[in-house]
PDB file of N, CA, C and O in Angstrom:
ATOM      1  N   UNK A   1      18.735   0.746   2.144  1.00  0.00           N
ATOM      2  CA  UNK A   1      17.772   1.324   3.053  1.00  0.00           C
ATOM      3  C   UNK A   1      17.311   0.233   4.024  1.00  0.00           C
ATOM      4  O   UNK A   1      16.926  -0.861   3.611  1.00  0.00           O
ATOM      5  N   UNK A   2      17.367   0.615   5.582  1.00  0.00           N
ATOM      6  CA  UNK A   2      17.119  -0.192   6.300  1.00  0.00           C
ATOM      7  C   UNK A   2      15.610  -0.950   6.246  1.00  0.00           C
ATOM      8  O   UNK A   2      14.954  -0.373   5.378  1.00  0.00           O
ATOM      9  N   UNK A   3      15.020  -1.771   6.714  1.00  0.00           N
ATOM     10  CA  UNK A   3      13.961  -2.460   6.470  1.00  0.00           C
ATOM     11  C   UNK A   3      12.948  -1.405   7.655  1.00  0.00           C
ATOM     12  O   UNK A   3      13.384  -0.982   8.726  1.00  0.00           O
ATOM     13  N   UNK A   4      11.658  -1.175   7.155  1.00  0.00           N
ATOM     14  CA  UNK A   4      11.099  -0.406   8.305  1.00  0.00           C
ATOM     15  C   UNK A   4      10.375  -1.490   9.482  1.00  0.00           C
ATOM     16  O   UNK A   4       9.898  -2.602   9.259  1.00  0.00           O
ATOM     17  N   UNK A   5      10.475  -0.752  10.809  1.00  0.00           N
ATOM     18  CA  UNK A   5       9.888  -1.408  11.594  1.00  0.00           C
ATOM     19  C   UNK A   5       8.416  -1.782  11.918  1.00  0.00           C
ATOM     20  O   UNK A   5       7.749  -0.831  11.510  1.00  0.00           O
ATOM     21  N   UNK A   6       7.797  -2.485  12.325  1.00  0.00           N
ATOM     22  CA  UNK A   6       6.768  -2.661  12.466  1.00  0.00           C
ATOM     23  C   UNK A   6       5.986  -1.419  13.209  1.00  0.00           C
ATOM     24  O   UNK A   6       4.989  -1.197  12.522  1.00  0.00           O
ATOM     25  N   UNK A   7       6.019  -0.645  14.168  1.00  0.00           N
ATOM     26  CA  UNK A   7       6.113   0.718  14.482  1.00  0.00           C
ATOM     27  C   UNK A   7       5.916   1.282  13.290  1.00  0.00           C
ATOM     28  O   UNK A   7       4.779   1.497  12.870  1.00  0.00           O
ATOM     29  N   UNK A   8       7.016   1.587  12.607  1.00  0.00           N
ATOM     30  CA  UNK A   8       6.568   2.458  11.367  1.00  0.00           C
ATOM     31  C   UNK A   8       5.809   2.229  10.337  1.00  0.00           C
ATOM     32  O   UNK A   8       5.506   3.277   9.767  1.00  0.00           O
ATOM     33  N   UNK A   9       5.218   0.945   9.687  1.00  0.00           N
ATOM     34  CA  UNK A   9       4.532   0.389   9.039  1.00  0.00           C
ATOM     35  C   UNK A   9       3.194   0.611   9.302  1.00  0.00           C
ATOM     36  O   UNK A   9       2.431   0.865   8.370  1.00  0.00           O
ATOM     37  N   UNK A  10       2.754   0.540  10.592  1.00  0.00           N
ATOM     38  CA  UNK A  10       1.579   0.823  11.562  1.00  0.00           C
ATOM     39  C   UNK A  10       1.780   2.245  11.303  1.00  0.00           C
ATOM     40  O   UNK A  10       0.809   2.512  10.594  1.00  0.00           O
ATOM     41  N   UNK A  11       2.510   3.411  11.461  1.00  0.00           N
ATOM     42  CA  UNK A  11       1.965   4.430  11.353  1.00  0.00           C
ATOM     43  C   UNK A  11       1.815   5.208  10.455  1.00  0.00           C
ATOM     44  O   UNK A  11       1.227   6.288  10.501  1.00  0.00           O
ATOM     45  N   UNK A  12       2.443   4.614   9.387  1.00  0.00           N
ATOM     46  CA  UNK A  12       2.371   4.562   7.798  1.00  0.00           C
ATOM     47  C   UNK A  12       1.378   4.688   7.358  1.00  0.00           C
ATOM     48  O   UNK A  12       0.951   5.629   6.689  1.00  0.00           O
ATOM     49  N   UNK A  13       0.547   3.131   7.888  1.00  0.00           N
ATOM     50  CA  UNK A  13      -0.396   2.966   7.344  1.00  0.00           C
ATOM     51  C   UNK A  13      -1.916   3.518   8.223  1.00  0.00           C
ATOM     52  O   UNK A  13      -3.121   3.554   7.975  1.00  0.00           O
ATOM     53  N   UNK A  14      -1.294   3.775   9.001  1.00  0.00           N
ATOM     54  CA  UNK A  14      -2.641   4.723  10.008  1.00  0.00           C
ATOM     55  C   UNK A  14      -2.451   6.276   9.474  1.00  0.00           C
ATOM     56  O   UNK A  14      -3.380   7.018   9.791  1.00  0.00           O
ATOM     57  N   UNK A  15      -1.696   6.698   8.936  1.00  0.00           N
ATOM     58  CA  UNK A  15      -1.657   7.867   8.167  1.00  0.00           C
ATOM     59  C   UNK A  15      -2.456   8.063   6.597  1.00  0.00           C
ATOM     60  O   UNK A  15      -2.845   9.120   6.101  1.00  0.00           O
ATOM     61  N   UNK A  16      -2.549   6.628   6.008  1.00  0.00           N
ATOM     62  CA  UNK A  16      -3.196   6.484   5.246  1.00  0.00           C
ATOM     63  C   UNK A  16      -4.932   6.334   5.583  1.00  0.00           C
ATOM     64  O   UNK A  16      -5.805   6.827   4.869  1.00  0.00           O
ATOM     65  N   UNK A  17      -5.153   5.615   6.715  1.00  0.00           N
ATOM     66  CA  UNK A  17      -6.131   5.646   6.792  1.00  0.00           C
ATOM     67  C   UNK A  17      -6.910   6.665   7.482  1.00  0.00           C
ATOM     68  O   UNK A  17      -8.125   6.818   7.356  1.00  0.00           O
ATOM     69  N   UNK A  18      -6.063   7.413   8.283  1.00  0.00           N
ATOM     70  CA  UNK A  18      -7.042   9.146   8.794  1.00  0.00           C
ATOM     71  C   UNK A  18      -7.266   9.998   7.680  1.00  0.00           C
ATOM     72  O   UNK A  18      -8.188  10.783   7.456  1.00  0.00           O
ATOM     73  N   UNK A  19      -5.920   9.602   6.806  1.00  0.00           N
ATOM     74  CA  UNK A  19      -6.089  10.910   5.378  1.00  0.00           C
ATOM     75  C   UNK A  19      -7.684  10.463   4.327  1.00  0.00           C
ATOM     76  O   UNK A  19      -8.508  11.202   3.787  1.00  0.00           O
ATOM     77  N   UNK A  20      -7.589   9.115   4.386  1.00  0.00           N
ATOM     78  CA  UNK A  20      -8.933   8.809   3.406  1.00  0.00           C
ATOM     79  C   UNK A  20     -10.303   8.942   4.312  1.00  0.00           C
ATOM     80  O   UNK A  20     -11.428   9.034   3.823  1.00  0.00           O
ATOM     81  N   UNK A  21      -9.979   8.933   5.848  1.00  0.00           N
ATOM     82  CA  UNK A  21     -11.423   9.057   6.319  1.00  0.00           C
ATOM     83  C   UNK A  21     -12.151  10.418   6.390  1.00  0.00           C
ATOM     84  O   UNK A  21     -13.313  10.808   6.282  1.00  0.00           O
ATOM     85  N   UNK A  22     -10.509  11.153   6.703  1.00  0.00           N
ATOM     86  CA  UNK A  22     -10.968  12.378   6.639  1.00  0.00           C
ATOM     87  C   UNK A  22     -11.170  13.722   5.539  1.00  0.00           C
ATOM     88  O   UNK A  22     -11.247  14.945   5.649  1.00  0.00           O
ATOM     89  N   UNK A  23     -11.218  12.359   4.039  1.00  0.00           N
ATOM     90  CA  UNK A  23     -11.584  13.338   3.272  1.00  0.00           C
ATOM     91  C   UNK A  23     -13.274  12.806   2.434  1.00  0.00           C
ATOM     92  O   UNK A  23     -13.948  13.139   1.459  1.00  0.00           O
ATOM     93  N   UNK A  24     -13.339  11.559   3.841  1.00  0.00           N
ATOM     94  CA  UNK A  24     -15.142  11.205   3.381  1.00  0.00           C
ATOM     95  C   UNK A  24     -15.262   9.703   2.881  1.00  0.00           C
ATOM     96  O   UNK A  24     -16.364   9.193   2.676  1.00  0.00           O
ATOM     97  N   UNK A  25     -14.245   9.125   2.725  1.00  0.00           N
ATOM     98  CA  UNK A  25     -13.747   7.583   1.940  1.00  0.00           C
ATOM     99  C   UNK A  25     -13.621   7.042   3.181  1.00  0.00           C
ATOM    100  O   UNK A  25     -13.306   7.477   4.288  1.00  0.00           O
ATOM    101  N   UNK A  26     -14.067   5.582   2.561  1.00  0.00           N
ATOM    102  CA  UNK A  26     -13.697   4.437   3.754  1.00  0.00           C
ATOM    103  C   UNK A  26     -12.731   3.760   3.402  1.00  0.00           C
ATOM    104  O   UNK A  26     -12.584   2.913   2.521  1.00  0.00           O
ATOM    105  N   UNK A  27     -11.950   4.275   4.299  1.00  0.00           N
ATOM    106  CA  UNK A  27     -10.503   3.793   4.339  1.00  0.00           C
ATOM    107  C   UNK A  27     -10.721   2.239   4.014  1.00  0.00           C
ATOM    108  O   UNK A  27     -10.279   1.824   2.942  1.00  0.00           O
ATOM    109  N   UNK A  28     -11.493   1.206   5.035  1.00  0.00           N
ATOM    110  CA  UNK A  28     -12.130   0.414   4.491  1.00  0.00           C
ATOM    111  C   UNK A  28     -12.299  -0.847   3.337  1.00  0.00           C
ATOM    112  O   UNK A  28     -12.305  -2.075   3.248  1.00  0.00           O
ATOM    113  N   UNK A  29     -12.443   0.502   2.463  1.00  0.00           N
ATOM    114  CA  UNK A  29     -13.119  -0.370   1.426  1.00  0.00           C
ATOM    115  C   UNK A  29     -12.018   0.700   0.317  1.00  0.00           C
ATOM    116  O   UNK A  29     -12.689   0.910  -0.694  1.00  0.00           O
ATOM    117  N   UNK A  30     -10.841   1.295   0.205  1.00  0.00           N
ATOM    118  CA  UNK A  30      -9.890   1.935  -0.323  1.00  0.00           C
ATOM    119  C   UNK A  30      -9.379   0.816  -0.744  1.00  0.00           C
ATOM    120  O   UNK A  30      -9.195  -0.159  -0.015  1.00  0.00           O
ATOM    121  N   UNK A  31      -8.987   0.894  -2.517  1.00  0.00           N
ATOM    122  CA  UNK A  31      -8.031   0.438  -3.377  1.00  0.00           C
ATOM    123  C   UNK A  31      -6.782   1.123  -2.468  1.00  0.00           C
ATOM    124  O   UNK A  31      -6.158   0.162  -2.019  1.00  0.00           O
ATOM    125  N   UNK A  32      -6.162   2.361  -2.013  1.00  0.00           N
ATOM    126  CA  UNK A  32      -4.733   2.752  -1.984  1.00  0.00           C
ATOM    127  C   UNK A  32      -4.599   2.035  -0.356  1.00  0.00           C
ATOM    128  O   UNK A  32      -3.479   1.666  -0.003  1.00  0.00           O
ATOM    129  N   UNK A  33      -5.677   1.880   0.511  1.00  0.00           N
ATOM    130  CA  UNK A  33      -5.286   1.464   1.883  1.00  0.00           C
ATOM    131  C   UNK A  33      -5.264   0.041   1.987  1.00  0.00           C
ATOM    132  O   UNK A  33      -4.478  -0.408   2.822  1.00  0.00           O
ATOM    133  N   UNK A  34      -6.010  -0.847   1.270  1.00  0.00           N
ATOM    134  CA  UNK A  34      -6.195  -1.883   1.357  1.00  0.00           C
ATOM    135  C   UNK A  34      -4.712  -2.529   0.629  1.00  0.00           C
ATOM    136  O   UNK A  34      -4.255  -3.580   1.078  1.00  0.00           O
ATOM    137  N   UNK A  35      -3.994  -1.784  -0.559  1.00  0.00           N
ATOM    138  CA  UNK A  35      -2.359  -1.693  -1.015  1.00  0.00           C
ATOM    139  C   UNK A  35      -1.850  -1.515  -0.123  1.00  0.00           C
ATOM    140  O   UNK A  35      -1.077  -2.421   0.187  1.00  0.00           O
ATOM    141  N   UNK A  36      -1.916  -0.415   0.758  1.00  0.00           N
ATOM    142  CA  UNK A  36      -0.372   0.192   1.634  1.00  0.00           C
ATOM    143  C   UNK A  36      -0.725  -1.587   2.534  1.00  0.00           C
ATOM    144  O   UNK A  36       0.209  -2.377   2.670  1.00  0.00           O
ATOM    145  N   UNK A  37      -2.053  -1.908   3.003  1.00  0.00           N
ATOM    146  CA  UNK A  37      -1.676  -2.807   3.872  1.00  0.00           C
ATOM    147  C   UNK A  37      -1.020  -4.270   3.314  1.00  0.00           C
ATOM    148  O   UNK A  37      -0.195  -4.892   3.984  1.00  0.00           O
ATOM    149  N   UNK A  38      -1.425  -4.651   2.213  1.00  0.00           N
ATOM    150  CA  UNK A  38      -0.842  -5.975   1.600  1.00  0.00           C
ATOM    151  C   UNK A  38       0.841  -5.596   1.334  1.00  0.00           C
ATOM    152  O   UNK A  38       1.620  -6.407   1.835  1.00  0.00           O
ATOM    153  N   UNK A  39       1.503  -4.335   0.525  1.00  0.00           N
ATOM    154  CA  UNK A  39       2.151  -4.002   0.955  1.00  0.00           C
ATOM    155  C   UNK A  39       2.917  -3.947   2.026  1.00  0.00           C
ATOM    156  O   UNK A  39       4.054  -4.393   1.875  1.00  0.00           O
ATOM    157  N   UNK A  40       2.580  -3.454   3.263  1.00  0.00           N
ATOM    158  CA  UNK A  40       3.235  -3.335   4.732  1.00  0.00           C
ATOM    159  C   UNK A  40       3.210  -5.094   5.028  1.00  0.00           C
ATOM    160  O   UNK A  40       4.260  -5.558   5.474  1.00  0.00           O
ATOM    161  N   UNK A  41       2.377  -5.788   4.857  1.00  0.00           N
ATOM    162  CA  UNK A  41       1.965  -7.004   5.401  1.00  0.00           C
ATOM    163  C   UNK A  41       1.217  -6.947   6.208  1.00  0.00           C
ATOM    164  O   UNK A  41       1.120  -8.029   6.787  1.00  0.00           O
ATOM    165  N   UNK A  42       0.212  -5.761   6.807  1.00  0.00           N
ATOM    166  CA  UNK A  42      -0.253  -5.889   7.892  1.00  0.00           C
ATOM    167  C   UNK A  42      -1.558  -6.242   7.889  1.00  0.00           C
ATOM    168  O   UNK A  42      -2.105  -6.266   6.787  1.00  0.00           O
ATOM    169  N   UNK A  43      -2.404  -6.615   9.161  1.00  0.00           N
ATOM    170  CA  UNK A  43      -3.366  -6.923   9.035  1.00  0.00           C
ATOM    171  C   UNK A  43      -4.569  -5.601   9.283  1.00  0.00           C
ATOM    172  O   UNK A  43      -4.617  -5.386  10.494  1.00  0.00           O
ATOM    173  N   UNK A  44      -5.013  -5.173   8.931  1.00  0.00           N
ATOM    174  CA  UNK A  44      -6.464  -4.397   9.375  1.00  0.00           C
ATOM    175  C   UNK A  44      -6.584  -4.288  10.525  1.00  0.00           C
ATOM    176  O   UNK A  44      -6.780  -3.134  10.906  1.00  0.00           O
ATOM    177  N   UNK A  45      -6.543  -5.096  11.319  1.00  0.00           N
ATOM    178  CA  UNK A  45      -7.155  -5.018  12.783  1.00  0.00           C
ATOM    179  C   UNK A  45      -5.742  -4.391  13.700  1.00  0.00           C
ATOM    180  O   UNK A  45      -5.808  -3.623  14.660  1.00  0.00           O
ATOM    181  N   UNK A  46      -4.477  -4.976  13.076  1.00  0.00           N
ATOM    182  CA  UNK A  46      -3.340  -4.387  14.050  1.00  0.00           C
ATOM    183  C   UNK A  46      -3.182  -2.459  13.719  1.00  0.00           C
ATOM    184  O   UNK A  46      -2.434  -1.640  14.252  1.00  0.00           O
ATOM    185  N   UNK A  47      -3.830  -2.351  13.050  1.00  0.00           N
ATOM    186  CA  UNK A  47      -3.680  -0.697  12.312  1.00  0.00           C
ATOM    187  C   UNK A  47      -4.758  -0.007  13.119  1.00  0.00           C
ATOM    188  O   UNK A  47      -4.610   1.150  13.511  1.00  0.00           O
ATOM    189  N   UNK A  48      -5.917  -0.773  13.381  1.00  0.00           N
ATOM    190  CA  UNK A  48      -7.166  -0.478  13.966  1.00  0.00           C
ATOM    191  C   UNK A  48      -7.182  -0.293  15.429  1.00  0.00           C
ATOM    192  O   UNK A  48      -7.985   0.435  16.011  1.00  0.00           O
ATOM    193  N   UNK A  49      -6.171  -1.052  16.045  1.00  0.00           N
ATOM    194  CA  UNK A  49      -5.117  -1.220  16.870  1.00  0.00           C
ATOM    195  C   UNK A  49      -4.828  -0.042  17.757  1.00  0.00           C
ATOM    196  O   UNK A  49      -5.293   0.422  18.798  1.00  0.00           O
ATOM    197  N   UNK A  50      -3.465   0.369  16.556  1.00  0.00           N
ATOM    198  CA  UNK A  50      -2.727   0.959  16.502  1.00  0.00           C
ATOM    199  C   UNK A  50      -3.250   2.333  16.932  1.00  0.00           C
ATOM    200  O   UNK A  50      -2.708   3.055  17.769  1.00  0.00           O
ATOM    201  N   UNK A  51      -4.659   2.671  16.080  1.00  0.00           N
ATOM    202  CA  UNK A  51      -5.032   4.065  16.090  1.00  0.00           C
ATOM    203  C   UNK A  51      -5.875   4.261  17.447  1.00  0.00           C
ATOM    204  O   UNK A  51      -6.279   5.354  17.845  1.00  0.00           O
ATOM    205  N   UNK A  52      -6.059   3.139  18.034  1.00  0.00           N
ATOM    206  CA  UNK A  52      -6.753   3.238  19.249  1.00  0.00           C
ATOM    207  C   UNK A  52      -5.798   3.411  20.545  1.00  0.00           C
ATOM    208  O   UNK A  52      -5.988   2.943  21.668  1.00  0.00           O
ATOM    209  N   UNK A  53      -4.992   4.006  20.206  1.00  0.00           N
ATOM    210  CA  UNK A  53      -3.795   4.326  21.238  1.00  0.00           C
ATOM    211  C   UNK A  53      -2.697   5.704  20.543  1.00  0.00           C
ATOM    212  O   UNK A  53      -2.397   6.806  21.003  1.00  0.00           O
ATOM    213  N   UNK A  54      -2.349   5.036  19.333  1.00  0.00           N
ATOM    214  CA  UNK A  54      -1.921   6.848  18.698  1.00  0.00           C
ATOM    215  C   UNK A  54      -2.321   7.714  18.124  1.00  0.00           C
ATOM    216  O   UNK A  54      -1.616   8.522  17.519  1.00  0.00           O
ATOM    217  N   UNK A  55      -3.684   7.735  18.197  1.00  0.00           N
ATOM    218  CA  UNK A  55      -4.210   8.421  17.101  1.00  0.00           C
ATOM    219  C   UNK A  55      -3.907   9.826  16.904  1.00  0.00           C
ATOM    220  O   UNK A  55      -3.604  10.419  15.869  1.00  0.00           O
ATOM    221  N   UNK A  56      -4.075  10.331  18.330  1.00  0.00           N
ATOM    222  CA  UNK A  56      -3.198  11.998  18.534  1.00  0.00           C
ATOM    223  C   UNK A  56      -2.011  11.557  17.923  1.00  0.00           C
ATOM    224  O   UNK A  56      -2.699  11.026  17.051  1.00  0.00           O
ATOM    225  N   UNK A  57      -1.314  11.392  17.709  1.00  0.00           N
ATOM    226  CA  UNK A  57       0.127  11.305  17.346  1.00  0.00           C
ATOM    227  C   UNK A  57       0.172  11.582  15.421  1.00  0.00           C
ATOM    228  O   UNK A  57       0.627  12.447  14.673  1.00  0.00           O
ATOM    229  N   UNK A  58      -0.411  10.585  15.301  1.00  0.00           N
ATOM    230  CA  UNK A  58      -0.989  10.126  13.646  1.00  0.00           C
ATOM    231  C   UNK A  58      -1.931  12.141  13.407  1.00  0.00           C
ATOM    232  O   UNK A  58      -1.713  12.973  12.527  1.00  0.00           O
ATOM    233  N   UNK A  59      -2.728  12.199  14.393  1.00  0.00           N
ATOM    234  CA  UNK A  59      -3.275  13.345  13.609  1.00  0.00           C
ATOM    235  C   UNK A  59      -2.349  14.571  13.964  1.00  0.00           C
ATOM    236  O   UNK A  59      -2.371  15.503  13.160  1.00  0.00           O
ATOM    237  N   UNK A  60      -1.483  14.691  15.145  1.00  0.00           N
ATOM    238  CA  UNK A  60      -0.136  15.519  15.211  1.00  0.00           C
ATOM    239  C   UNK A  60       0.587  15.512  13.667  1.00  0.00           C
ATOM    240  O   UNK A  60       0.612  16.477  12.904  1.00  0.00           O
ATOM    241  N   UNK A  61       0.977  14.609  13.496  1.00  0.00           N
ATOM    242  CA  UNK A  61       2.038  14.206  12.139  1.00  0.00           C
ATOM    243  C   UNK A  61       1.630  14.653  10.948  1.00  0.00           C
ATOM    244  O   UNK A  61       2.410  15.118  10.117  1.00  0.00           O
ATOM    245  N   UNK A  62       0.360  14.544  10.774  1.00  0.00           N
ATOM    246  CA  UNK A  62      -0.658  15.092   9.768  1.00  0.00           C
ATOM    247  C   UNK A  62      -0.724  16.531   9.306  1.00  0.00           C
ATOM    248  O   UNK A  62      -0.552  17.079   8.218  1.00  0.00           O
ATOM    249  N   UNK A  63      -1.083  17.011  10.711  1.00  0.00           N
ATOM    250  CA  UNK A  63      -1.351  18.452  10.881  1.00  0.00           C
ATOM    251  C   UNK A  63       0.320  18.963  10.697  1.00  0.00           C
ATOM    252  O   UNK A  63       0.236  20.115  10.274  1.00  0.00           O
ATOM    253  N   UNK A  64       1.792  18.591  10.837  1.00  0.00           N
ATOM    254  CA  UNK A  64       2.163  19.407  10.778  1.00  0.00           C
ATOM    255  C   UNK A  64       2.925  19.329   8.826  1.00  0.00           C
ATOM    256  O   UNK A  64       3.837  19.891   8.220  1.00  0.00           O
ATOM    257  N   UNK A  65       1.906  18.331   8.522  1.00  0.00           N
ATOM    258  CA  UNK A  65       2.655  17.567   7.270  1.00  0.00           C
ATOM    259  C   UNK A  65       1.386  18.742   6.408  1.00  0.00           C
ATOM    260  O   UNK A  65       1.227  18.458   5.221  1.00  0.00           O
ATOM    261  N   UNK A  66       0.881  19.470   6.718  1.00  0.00           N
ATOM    262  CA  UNK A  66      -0.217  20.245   6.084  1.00  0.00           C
ATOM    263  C   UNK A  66      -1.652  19.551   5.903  1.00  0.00           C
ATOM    264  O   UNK A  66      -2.399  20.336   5.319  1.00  0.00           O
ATOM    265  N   UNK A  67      -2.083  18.718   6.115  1.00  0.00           N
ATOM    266  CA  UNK A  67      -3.323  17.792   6.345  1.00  0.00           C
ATOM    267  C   UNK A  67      -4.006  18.072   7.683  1.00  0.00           C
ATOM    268  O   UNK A  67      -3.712  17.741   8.832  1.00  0.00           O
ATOM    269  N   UNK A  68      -5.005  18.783   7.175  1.00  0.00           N
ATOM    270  CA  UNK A  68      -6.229  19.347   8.311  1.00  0.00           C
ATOM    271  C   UNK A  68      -7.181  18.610   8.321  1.00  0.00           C
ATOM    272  O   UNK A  68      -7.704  18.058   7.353  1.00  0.00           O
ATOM    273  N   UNK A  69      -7.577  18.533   9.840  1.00  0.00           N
ATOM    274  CA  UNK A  69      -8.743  17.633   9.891  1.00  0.00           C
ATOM    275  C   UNK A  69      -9.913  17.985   9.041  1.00  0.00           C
ATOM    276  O   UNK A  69      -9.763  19.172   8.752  1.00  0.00           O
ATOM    277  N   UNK A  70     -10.898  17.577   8.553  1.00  0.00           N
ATOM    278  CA  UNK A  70     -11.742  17.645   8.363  1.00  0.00           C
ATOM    279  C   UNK A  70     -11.763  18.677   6.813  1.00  0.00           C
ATOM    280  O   UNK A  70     -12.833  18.962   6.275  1.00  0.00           O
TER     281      UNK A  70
END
């Protein structure tokens, strides 16, 4: 399996963090987000980043993955 890109790692892990905010958890301060990121290697702030430019995209992907806002 190919190695994932940094692109996908970021939206990986910005998928993790809309799903825990938007069920009331701070993504934050999450045992599973604060993993996906040591995991991915990434830093917090590049994810924080990330969602400040795809976030429609991330909550597109969501919504059609069955994950409703709110």
């Amino acid at each position: 399996m190919p190695a994932k890109t940094k692109e996908e790692k970021l939206f990986g892990a910005a998928c993790v963090y809309v799903t825990l905010e938007r069920s009331g958890m701070s993504p934050e301060a999450n045992e599973l987000y604060l993993s996906t990121l040591a995991e991915l290697q990434l830093p917090p702030e590049d994810v924080e980043r990330y969602l400040g430019t795809e976030r429609m995209a991330v909550e597109k992907a969501l919504a059609r993955h069955g994950q409703t806002p709110g």
